[in-house]
N, C-alpha and C positions, 0 to 999 in steps of 0.2 A: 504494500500500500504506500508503505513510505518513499520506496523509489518512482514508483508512478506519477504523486504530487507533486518531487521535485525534478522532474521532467516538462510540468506543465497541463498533464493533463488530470480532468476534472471525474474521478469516477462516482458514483451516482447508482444507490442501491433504491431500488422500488417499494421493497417490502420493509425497510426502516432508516431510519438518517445515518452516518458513521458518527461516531462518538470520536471523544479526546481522550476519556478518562482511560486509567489501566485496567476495570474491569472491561467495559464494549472493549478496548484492543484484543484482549485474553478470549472474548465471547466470536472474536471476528476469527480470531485463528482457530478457535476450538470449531467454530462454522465448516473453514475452510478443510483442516486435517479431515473432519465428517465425512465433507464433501466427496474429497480423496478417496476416502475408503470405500465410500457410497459407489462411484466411479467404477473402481478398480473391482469390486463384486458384481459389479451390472456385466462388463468384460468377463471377468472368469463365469460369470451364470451363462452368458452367449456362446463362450466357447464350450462349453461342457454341454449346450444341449444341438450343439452343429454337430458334435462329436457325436452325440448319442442318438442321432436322427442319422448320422451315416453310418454307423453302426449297425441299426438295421435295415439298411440299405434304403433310406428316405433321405434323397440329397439335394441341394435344389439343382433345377435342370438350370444347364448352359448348354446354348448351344454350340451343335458341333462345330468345329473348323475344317475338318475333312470328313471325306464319306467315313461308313462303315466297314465297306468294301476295300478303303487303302486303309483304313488303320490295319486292317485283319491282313493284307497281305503283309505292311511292313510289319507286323509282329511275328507272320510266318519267317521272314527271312531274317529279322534278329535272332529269331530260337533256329532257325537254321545257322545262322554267322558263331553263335554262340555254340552250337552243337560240333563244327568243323572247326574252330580254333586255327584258323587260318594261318596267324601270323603269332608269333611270341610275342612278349610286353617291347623285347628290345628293337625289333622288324627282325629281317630274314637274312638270316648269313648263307642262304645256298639261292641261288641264281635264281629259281622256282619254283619256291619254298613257300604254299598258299596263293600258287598261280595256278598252277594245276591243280586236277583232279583226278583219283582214280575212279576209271569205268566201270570197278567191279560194283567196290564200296561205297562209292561217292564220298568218300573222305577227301578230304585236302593232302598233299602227297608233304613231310615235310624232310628237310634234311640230316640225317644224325652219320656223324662220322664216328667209324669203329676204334679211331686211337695207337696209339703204338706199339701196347700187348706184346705179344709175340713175335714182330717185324723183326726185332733186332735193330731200333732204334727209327726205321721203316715207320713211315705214316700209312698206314692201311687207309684202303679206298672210302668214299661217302657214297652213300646209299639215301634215295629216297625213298621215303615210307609212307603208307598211310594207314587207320587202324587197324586196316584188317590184317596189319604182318602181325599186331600183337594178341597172340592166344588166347591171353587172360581174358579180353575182350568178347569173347565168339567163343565161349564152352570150352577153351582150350582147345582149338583147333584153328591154324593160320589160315584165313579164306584169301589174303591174297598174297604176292613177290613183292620185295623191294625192288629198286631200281639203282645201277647205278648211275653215281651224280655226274662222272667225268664224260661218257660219252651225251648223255643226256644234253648237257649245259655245251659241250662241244658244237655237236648239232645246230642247238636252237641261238646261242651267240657269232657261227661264221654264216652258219644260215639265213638268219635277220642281217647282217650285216653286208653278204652281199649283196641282199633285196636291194639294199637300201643304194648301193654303186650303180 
């Protein structure tokens, strides 16, 4: 209140005059803090009954921004995107690594390299894969081949690249 006046401007209660004295000051805040509290109950009674009308399942309508028809497809093809894990968090360290697809599985083919193991210091070849090389997956029974990465990525990198000359 006090900063208000000495700003200039003139505030003006309807339902009684403002007082001087320290009790009306004391009667003005105990109003105000009320108020606050009054406020802040009316908000949490609002949200607690939007919450409990969507609960069971009474929401208010909005309308839609797209059909029916493309939400439900782009939901198909996120539970698809999500089901083939295309690409890893970090992208793809093998040339075609959630470019392709396998025809049997329709998985995403990705790249895992076998390591040095038994080479004799030798980096053994990379192999692309897709679920179906792992057993575990399919009853324990591999339904499909890997692939290797060297001729694969051979192929599709002098062969794009001539197109392109």
């Amino acid at each position: 209140m006090e900063e208000i006046a000495t700003s200039g401007v003139a505030l003006v209660f309807l339902n009684h005059a403002i007082g001087s004295t320290p009790e009306e000051a004391l009667l003005l805040q105990m109003q105000g803090v009320i108020a606050e509290y009054e406020r802040a109950k009316i908000m949490e009674r609002n949200r607690r009954g939007k919450r409990h009308a969507a609960n069971r399942g009474s929401v208010n309508a909005v309308p839609a921004l797209i059909s029916e028809e493309l939400f439900l497809a782009v939901q198909a093809q996120l539970d698809e995107n999500r089901q083939r894990a295309r690409q890893r968090r970090g992208g793809a360290s093998y040339l075609l690594q959630g470019l392709t697809v396998c025809a049997h599985c329709h998985y995403a083919y990705y790249g895992r390299g076998v390591g040095y193991g038994a080479a004799n210091g030798r980096q053994l070849p990379s192999y692309y894969r897709c679920r179906g090389t792992d057993a575990h997956c399919f009853g324990g029974v591999r339904v499909c081949d890997t692939r290797r990465c060297e001729p694969i990525d051979w192929m599709t990198w002098y062969g794009s690249k001539w197109s392109i000359y």
